[in-house]
N, C-alpha and C positions, 0 to 999 in steps of 0.2 A: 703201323705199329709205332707207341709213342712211350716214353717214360721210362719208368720201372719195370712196367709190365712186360714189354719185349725187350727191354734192355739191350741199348746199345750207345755208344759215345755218340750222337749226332752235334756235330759240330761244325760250324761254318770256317775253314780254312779256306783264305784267298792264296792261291798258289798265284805266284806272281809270275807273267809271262815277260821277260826282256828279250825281245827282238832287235837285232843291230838294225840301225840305217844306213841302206843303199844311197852311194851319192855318185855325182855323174862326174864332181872334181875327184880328177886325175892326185891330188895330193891329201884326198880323203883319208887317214888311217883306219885299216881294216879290224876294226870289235870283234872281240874273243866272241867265240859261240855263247849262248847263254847256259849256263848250270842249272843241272833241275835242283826243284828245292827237297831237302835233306826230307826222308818220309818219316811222320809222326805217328802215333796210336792213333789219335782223334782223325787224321786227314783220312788215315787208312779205314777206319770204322766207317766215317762216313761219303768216302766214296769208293770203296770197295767190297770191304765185308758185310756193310747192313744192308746195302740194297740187292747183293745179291742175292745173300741170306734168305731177306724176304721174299724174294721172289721164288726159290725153290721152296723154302717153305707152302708158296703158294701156287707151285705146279701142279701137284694133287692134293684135291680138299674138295670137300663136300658144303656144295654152296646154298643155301635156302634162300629160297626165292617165293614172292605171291603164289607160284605155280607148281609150287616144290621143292623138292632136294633135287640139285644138279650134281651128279658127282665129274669131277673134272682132272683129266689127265690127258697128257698127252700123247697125241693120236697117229702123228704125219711122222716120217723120218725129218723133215723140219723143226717136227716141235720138241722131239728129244735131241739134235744136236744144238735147239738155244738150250736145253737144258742142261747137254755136256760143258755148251759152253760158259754158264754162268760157274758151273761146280768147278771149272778149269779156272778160273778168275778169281772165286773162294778159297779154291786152294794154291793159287801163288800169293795172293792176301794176308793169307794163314802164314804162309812160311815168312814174308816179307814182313810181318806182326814179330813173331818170333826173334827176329834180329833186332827191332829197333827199341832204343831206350828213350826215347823224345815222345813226351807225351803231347806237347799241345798245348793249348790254353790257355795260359797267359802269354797274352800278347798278340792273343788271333780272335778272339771270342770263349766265351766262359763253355767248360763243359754241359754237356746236356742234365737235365735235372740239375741247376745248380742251388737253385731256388730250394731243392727237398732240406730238408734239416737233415745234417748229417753227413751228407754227400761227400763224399771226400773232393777234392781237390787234387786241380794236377800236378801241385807242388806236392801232394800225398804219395798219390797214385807216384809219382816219378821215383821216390823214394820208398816206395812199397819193390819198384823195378828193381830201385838199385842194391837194395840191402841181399835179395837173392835171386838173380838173372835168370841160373837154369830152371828155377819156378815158375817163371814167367814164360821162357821159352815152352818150358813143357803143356803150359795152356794152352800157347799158340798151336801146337803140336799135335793136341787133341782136334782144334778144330779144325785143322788141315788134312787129320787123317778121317775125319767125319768126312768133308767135302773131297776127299779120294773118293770115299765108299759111295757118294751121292754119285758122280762121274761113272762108276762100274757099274752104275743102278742105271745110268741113263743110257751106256752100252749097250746093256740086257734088254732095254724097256720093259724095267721094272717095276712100276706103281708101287708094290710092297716095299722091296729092296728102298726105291727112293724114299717113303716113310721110316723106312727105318733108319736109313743115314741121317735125316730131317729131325729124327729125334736125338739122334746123338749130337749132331748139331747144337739144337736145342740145350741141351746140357752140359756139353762144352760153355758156351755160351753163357750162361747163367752161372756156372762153377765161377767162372772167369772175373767176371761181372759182380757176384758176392764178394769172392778176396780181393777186390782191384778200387773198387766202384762205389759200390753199394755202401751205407751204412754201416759201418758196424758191427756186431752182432750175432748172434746164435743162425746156423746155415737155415737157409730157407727150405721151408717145408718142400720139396718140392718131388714128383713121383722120379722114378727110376727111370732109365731111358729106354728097356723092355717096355715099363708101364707107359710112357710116350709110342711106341710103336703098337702096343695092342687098342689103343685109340683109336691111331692114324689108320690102322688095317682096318677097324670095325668102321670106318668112314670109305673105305673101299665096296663092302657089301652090300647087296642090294636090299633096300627096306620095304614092307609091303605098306601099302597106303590103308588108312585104319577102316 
């Protein structure tokens, strides 16, 4: 998923590792441990919440193929606890979003889409943060409690239940991404997150071949 269209900050932050050096002289000075580096929006976007994202997104879906529609979910108690486990990782993601004001970007690499006309910027975006915090928390909060419900769906092993957390995902996601991100502009057309789950379930069903 790339762009606009899945919407998400992919951004290249190098997290920098400093490792002390071990020395064998006796009059070596012993180096503080290293500090992890402070968590930003963009670090966390792209290497926490979009790749999880996408992958529960892509735990159930109905895949076409030369040979047909595959409908794909998972099947093993293996393959719903990587499922647990991604939705556990979305949702500390989510909350760990929720607290941070440091966008990114300048000074690590340009936000994704930067190239679009319009695109705000993370000197924007920072200031979109700072003028009303519990707004922002509150986003994060949505998609935390999306990826709660994906987690209790992967409990149940629930194919529907996971679609329907999937879509609220989704629309978290996208909400977030219009007032943050995005351009501009009148809200994006975009279906309801019932109308994302009566999708996702009609991709559950079995199709007869014509």
């Amino acid at each position: 998923m790339s762009g606009i269209a899945r919407s998400q900050w992919r951004i290249g932050l190098a997290l920098l590792a400093l490792t002390g050096l071990c020395a064998c002289h006796p009059r070596t000075e012993k180096r503080p441990a290293p500090q992890a580096a402070p968590a930003t929006v963009q670090a966390l976007m792209d290497g926490v919440i979009d790749p999880n994202a996408d992958q529960l997104w892509c735990a159930v879906a109905t895949v076409r193929t030369p040979g047909g529609e595959v409908h794909r979910q998972p099947t093993t108690p293996e393959g719903w606890a990587t499922v647990a486990a991604m939705a556990d990782r979305l949702t500390e993601g989510a909350a760990t979003l929720g607290e941070t004001r440091q966008v990114g970007g300048d000074g690590h690499g340009r936000l994704a889409d930067a190239s679009t006309p319009g695109i705000r910027t993370a000197a924007q975006i920072t200031q979109a943060i700072a003028d009303d915090p519990p707004r922002f928390a509150a986003a994060a909060e949505r998609l935390r409690a999306a990826a709660s419900d994906a987690r209790a769906a992967a409990d149940r092993r629930d194919p529907a239940a996971l679609l329907t957390a999937g879509a609220a995902m989704d629309a978290a996601c996208e909400a977030c991404h219009a007032a943050y991100w995005y351009p501009p502009g009148p809200p994006l057309p975009l279906p309801s997150p019932a109308v994302f789950a009566r999708i996702g379930q009609s991709n559950l069903e079995p199709r007869s071949k014509p």
